[in-house]
C-alpha positions as a LaTeX table, in Angstrom:
\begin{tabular}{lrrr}
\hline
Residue & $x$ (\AA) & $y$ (\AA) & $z$ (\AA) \\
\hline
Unk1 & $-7.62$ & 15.63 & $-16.65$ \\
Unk2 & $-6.23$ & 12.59 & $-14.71$ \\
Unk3 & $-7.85$ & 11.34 & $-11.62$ \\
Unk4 & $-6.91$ & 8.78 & $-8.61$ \\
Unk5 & $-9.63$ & 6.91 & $-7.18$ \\
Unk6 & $-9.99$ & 6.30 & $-4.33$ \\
Unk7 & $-9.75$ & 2.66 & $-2.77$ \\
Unk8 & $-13.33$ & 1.88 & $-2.24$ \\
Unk9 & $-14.17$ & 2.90 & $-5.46$ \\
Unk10 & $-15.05$ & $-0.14$ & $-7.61$ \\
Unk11 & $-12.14$ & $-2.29$ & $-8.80$ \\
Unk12 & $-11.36$ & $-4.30$ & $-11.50$ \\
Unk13 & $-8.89$ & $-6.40$ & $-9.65$ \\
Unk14 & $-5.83$ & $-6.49$ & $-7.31$ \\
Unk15 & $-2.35$ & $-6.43$ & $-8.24$ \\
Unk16 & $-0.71$ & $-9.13$ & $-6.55$ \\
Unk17 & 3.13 & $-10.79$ & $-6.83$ \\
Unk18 & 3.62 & $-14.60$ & $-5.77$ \\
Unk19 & 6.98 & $-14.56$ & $-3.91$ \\
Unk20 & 9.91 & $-16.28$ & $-5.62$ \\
Unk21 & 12.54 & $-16.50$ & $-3.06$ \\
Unk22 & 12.68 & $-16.10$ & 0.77 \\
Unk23 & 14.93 & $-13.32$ & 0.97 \\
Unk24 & 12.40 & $-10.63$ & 2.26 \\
Unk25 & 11.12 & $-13.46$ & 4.55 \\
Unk26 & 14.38 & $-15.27$ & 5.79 \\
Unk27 & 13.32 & $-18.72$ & 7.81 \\
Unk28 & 9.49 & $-18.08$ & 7.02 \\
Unk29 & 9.31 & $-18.49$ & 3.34 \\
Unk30 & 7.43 & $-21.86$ & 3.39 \\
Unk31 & 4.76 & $-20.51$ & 5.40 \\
Unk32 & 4.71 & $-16.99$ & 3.58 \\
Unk33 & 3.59 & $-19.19$ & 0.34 \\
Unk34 & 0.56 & $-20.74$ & 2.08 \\
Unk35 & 0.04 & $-16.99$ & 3.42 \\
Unk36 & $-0.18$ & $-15.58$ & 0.16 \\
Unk37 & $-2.53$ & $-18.74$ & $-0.60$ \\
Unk38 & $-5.11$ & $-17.33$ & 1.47 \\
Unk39 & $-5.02$ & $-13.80$ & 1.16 \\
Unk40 & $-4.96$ & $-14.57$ & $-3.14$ \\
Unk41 & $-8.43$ & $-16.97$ & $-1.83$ \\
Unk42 & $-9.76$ & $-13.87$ & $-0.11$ \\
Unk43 & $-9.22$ & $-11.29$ & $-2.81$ \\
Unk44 & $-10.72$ & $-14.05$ & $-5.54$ \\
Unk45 & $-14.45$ & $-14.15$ & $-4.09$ \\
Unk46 & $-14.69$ & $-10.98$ & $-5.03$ \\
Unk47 & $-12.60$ & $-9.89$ & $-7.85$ \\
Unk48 & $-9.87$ & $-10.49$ & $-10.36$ \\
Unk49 & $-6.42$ & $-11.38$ & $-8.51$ \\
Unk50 & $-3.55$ & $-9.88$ & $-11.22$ \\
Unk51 & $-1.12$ & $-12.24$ & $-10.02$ \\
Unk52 & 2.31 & $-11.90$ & $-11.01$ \\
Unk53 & 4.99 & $-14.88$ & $-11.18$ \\
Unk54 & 8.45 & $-15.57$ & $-11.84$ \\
Unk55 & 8.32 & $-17.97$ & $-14.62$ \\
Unk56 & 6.16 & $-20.78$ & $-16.23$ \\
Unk57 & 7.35 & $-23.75$ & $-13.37$ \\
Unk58 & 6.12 & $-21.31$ & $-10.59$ \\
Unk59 & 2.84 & $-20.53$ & $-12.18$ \\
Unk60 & 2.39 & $-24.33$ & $-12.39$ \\
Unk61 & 3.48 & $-24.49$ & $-8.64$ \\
Unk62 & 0.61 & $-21.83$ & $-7.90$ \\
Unk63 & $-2.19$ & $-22.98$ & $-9.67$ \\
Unk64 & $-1.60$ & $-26.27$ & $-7.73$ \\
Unk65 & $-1.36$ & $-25.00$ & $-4.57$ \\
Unk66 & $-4.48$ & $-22.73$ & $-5.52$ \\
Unk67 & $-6.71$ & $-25.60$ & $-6.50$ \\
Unk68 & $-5.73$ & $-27.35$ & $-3.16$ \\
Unk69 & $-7.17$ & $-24.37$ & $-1.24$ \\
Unk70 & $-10.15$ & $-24.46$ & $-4.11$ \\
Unk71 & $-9.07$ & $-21.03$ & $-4.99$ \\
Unk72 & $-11.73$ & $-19.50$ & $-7.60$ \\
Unk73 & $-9.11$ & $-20.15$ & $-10.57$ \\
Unk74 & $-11.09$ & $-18.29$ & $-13.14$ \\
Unk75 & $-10.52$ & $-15.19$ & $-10.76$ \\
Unk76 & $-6.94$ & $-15.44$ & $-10.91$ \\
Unk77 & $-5.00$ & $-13.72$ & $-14.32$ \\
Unk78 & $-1.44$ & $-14.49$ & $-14.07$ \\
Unk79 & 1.22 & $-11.83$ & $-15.73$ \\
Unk80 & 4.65 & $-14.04$ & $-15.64$ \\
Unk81 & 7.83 & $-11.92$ & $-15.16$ \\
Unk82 & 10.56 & $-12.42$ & $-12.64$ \\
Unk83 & 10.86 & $-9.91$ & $-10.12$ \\
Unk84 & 13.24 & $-8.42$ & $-7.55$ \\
Unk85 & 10.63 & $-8.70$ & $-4.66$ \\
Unk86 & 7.01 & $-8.82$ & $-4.16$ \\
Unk87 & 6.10 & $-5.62$ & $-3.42$ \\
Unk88 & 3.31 & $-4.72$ & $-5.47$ \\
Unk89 & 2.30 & $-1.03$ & $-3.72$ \\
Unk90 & 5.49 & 0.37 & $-4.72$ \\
Unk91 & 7.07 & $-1.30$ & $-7.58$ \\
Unk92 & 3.92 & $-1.78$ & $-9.52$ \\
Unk93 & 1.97 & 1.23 & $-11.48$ \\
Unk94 & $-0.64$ & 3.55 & $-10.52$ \\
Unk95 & $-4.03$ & 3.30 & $-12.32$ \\
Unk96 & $-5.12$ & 6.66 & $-12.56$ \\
Unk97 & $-8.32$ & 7.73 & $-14.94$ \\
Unk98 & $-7.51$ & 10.53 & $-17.47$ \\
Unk99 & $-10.90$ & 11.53 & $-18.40$ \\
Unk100 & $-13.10$ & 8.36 & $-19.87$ \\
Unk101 & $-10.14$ & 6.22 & $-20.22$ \\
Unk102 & $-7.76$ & 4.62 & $-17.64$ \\
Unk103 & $-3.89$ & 5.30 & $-17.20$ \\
Unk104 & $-1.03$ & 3.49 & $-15.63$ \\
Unk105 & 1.60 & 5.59 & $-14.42$ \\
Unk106 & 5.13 & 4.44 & $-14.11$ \\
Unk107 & 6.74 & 6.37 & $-10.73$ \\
Unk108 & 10.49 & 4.90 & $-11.51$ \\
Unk109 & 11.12 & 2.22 & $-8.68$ \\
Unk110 & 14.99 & 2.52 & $-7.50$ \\
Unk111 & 14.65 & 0.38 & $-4.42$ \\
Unk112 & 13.12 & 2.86 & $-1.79$ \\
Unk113 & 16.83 & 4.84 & $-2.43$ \\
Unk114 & 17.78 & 2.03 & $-0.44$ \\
Unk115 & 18.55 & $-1.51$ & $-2.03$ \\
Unk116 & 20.47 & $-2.00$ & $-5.42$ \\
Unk117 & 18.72 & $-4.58$ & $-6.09$ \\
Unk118 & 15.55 & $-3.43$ & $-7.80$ \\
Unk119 & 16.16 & $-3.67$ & $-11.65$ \\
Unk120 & 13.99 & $-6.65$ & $-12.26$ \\
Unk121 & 11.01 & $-4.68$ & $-10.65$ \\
Unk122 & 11.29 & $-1.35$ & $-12.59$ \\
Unk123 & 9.84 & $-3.69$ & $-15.38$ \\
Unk124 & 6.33 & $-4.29$ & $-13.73$ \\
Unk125 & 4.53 & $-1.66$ & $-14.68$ \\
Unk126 & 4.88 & $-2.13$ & $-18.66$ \\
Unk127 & 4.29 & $-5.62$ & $-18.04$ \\
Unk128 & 0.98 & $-4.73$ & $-16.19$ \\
Unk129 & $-0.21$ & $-2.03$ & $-18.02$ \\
Unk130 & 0.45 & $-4.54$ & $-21.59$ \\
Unk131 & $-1.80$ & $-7.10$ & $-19.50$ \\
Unk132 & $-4.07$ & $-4.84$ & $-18.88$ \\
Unk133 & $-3.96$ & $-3.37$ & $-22.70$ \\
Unk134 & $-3.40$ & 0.64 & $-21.11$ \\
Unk135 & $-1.04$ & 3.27 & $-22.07$ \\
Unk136 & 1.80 & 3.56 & $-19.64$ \\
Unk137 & 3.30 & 6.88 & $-18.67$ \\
Unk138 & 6.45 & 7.76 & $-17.35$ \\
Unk139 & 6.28 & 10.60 & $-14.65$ \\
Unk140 & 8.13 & 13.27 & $-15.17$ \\
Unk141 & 8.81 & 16.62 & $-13.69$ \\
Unk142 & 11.90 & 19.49 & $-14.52$ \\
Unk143 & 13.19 & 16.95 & $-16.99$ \\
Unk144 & 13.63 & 14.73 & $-14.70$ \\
Unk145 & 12.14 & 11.03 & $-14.02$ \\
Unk146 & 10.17 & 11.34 & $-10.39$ \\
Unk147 & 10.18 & 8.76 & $-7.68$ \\
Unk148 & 7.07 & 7.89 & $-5.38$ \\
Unk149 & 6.11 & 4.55 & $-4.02$ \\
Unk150 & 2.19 & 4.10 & $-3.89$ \\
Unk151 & 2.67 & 3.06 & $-0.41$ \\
Unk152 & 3.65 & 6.67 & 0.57 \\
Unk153 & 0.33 & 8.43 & $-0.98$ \\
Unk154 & $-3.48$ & 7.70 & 0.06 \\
Unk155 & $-6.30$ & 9.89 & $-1.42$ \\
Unk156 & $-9.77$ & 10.86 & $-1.28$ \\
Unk157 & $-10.45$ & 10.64 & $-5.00$ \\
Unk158 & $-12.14$ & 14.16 & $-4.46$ \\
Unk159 & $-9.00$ & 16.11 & $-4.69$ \\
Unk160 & $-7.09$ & 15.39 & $-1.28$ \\
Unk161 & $-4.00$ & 13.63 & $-0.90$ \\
Unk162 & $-2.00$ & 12.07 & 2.45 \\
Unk163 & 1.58 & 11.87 & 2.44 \\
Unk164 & 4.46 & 12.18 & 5.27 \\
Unk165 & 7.46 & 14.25 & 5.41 \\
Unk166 & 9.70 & 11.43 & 6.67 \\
Unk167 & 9.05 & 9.57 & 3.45 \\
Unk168 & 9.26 & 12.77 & 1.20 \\
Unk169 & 11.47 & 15.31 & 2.49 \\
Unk170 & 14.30 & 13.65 & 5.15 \\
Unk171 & 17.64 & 15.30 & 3.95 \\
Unk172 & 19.55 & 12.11 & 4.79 \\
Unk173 & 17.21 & 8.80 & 5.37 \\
Unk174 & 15.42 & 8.84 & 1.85 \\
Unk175 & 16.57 & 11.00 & $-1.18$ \\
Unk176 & 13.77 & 9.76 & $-3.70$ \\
Unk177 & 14.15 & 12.79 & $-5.53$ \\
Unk178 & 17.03 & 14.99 & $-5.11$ \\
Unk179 & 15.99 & 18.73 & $-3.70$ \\
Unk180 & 12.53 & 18.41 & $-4.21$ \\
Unk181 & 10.17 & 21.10 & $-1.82$ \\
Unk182 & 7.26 & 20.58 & $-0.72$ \\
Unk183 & 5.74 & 22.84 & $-3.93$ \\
Unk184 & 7.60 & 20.41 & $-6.14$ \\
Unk185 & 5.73 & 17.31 & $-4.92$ \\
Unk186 & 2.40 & 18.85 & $-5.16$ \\
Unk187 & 2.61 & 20.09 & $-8.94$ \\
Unk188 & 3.52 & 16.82 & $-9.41$ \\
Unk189 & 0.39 & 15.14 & $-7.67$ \\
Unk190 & $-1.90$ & 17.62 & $-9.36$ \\
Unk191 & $-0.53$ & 17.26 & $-12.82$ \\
Unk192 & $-0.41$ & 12.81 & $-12.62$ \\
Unk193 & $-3.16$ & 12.62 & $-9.89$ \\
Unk194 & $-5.67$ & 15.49 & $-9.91$ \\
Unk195 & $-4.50$ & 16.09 & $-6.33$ \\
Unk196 & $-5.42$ & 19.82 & $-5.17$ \\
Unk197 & $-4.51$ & 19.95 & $-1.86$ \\
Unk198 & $-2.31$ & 17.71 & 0.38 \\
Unk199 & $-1.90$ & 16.73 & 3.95 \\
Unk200 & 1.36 & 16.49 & 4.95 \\
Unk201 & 2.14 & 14.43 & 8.74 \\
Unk202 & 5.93 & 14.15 & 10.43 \\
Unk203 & 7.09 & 10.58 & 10.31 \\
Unk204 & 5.99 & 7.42 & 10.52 \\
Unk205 & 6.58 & 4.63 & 13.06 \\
Unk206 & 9.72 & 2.57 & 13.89 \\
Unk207 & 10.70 & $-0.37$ & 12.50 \\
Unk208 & 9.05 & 0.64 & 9.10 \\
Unk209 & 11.47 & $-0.01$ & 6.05 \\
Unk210 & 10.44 & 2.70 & 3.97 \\
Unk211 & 10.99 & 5.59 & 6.55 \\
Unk212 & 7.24 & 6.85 & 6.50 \\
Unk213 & 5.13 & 5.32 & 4.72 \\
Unk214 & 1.65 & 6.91 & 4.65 \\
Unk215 & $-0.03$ & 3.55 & 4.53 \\
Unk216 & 1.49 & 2.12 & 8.09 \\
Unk217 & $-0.46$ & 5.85 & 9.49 \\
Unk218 & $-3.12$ & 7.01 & 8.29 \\
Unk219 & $-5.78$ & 5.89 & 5.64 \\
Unk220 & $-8.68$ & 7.63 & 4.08 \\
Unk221 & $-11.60$ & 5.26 & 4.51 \\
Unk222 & $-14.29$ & 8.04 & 2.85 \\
Unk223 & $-13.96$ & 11.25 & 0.80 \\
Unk224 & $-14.27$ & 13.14 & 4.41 \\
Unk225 & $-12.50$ & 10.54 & 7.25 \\
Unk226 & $-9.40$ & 9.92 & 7.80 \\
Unk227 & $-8.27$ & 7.04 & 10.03 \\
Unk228 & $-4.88$ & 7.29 & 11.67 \\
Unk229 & $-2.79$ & 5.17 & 14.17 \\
Unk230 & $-2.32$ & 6.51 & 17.55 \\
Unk231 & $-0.48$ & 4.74 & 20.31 \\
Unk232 & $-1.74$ & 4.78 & 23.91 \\
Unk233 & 1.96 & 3.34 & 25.57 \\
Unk234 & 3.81 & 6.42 & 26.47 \\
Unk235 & 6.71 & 4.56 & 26.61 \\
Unk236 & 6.97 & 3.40 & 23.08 \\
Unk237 & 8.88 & 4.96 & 20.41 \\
Unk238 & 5.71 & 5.22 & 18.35 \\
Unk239 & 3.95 & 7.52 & 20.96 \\
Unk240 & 5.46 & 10.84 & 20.33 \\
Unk241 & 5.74 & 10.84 & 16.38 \\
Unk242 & 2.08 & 9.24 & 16.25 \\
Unk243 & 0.85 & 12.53 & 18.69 \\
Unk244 & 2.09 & 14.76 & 16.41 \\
Unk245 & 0.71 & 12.84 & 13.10 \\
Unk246 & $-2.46$ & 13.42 & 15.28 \\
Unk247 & $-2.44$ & 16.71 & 15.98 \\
Unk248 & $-1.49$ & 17.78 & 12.44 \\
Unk249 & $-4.29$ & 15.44 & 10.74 \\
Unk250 & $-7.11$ & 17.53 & 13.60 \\
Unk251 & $-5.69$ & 21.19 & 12.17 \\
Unk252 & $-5.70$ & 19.84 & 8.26 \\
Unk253 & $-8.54$ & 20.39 & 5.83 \\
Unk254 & $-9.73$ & 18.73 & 2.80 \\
Unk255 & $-10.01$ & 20.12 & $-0.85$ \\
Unk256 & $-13.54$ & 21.52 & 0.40 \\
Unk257 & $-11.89$ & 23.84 & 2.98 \\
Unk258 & $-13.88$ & 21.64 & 5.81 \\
Unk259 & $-12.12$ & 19.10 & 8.57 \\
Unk260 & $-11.89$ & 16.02 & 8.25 \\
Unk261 & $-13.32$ & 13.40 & 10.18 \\
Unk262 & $-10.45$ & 11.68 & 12.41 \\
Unk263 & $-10.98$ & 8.21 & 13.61 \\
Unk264 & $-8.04$ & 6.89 & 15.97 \\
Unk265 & $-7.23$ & 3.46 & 15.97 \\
Unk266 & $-4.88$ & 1.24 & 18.13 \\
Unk267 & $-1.32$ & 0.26 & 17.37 \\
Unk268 & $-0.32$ & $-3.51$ & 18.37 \\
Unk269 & 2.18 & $-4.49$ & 21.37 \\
Unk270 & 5.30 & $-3.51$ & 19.86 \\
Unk271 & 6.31 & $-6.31$ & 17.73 \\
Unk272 & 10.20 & $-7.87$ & 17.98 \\
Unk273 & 11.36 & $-10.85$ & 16.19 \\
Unk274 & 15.16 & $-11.96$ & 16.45 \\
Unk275 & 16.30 & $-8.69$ & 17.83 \\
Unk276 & 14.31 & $-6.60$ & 15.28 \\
Unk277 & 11.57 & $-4.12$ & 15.58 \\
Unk278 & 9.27 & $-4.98$ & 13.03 \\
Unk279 & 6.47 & $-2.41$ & 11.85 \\
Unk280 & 2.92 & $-3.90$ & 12.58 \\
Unk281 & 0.20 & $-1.76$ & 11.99 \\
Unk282 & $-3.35$ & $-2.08$ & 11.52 \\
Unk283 & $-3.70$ & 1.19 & 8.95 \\
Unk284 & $-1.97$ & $-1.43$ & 6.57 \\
Unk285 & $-5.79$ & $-2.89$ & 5.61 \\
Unk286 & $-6.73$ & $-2.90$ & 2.01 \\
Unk287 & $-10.30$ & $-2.25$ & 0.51 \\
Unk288 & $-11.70$ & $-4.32$ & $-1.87$ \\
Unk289 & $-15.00$ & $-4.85$ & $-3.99$ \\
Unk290 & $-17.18$ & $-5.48$ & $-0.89$ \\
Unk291 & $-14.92$ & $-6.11$ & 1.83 \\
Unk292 & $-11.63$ & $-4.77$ & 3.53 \\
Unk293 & $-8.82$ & $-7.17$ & 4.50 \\
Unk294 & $-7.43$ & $-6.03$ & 7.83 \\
Unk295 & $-3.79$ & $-7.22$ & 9.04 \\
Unk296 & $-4.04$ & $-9.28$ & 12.19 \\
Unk297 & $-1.00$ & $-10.27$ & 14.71 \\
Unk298 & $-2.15$ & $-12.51$ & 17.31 \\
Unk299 & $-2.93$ & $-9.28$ & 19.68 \\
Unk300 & $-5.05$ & $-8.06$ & 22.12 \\
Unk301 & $-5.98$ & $-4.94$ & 19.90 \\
Unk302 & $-6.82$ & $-7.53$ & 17.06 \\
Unk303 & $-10.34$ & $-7.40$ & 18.11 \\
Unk304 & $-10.39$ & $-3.87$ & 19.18 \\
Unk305 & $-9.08$ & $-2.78$ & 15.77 \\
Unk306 & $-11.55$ & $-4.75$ & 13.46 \\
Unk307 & $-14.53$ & $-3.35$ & 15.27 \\
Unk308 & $-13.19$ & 0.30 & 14.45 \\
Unk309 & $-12.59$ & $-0.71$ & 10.98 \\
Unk310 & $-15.95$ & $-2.10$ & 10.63 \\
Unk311 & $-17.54$ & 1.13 & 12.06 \\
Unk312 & $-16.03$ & 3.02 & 9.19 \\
Unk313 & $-17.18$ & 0.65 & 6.38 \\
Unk314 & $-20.56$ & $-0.50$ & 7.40 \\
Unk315 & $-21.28$ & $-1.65$ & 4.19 \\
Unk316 & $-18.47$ & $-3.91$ & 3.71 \\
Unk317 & $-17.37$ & $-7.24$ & 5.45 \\
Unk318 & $-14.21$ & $-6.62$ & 7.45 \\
Unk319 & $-12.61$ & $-9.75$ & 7.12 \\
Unk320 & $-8.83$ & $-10.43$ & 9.75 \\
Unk321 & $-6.15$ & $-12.04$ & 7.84 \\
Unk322 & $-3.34$ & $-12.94$ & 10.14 \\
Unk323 & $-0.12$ & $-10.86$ & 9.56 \\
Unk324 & 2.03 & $-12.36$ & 11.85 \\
Unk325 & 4.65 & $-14.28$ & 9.17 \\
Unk326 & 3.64 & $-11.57$ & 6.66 \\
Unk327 & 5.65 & $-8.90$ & 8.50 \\
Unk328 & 8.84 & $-10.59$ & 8.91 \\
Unk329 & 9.19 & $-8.87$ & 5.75 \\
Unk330 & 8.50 & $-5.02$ & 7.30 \\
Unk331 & 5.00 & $-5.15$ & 5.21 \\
Unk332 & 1.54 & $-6.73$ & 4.94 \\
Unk333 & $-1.78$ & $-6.57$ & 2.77 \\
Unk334 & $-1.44$ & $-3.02$ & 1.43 \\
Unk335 & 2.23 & $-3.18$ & 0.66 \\
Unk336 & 1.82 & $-6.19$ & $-1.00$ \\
Unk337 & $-1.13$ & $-5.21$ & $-3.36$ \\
Unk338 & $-1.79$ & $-2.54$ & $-5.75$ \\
Unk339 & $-5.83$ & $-1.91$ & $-6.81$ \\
Unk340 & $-6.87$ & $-1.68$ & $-10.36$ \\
Unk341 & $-9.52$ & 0.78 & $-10.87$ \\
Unk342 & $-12.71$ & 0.05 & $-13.14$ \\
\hline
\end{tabular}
């Protein structure tokens, strides 16, 4: 029977993709580089950094600018194929464990139903799960190949699963899979993922790309609490679709029939950049071997937010890593990264 762990559980590595061209980050893409510099630095102290890169002059390019930061080289395991973009969470597989023995799932990329240009990334999983010498499945259901970005699921690893409706369900926004219920998306989460019971919130917060994603809301940081963003400005757009994510997460339960544990934490001043809205969020952290990596963006909740964070891992160093050029491109640590499971 397969199984998703859950974050904290111990990892082998992160999935990470160098970016190749500054198309997601238009005007920033020299300091995006030195941006992924760091966060790869961060990840390497503590485990194996899965990096994937264009071709053989980039890797070169990479290691250099990796042994000028005295990256931890013998950390880093490149995988070199050229990709569409960067976006590890969603183009890249799921490592799932089916019984003794670990999995990679292939959920289909096709661009968030949104961009055309996403042929180069429905490759990444076989080229991961070859790297990482594991049998790669293609998800299926009725016949039919399903679609699901790992940004739009969080779990427990005990049998509980987040998702939102926005990202799932909209009739119009996002047609990942054409007609699908509710019922449809859960057999599929308990056949690939051992998921028995799901949580399903409204939508998720403006500016966000993917219309929804789980991982801009609300996280599981144990098997029993679930941390979600809330937003205190009643005159932001986020206020009223964040209430109701609230109120649904306080009436849920888990696979054990009990409540979970809600911890709120703060949204950042709405964030604008050359007329856009651009969706900063602190729920985007990710959990590694030891430590978490929290999104900063020069804010007064900065501060505010890490000390939540670090309530709910007291075990773990919680460790800011500004955000600030990272979501020009709508995304930040979690969106970027995908974690491979011991």
């Amino acid at each position: 029977m397969r199984r998703f762990p859950a974050e904290w559980e111990q990892q082998e590595g992160l999935l990470l993709c160098f970016p190749h061209n500054g198309n997601d980050w238009p005007g920033k893409y020299g300091a995006i580089q030195w941006a992924f510099v760091e966060y790869i630095k961060k990840v390497a102290l503590v485990e194996t950094v899965f990096l994937v890169v264009a071709d053989e002059a980039l890797k070169r390019k990479v290691e250099s600018m990796l042994e000028i930061a005295h990256v931890n080289l013998k950390n880093v395991s490149f995988i070199v194929h050229k990709t569409n973009r960067s976006w590890m969470r969603d183009s890249g597989p799921i490592i799932v464990k089916n019984g003794e023995n670990r999995e990679a799932l292939n959920f289909n990329f096709n661009g968030w139903a949104k961009y055309k240009n996403f042929q180069l990334d429905r490759h990444v999983p076989s080229k991961v799960a070859n790297h990482l010498k594991m049998p790669l499945t293609q998800v299926i259901y009725k016949g039919n190949p399903v679609v699901l970005e790992g940004g739009a699921i969080d779990v427990n690893g005990k049998g509980t699963l987040i998702t939102s409706e926005e990202c799932l369900l909209h009739p119009t926004i996002q047609v990942r899979n054409k007609n699908f219920t509710k019922e449809d998306y859960e057999a599929i989460f308990k056949e690939y993922l051992g998921v028995t019971n799901v949580i399903w919130v409204g939508d998720g917060i403006i500016g966000d790309d993917t219309h929804g994603h789980i991982d801009d809301l609300c996280r599981f940081v144990n098997e029993d609490t679930i941390i979600t963003v809330v937003e205190q400005n009643i005159g932001s757009p986020n206020y009223k679709v964040l209430q109701d994510n609230l109120k649904r997460l306080k009436t849920s339960v888990l696979e054990n029939g009990k409540q979970p544990n809600i911890v709120e934490l703060p949204m950042p001043t709405l964030l604008e950049f050359d007329g856009i809205t651009i969706p900063a969020s602190y729920a985007n952290f990710i959990i590694l071997n030891n430590c978490v990596l929290v999104p900063t963006f020069n804010d007064v909740q900065d501060r505010h937010a890490l000390n939540i964070i670090a309530d709910c891992f007291p075990n773990r160093e919680i460790i800011g890593i500004s955000a600030i050029d990272l979501i020009w491109g709508f995304g930040t640590l979690h969106c970027l990264s995908q974690q491979i499971p011991m």
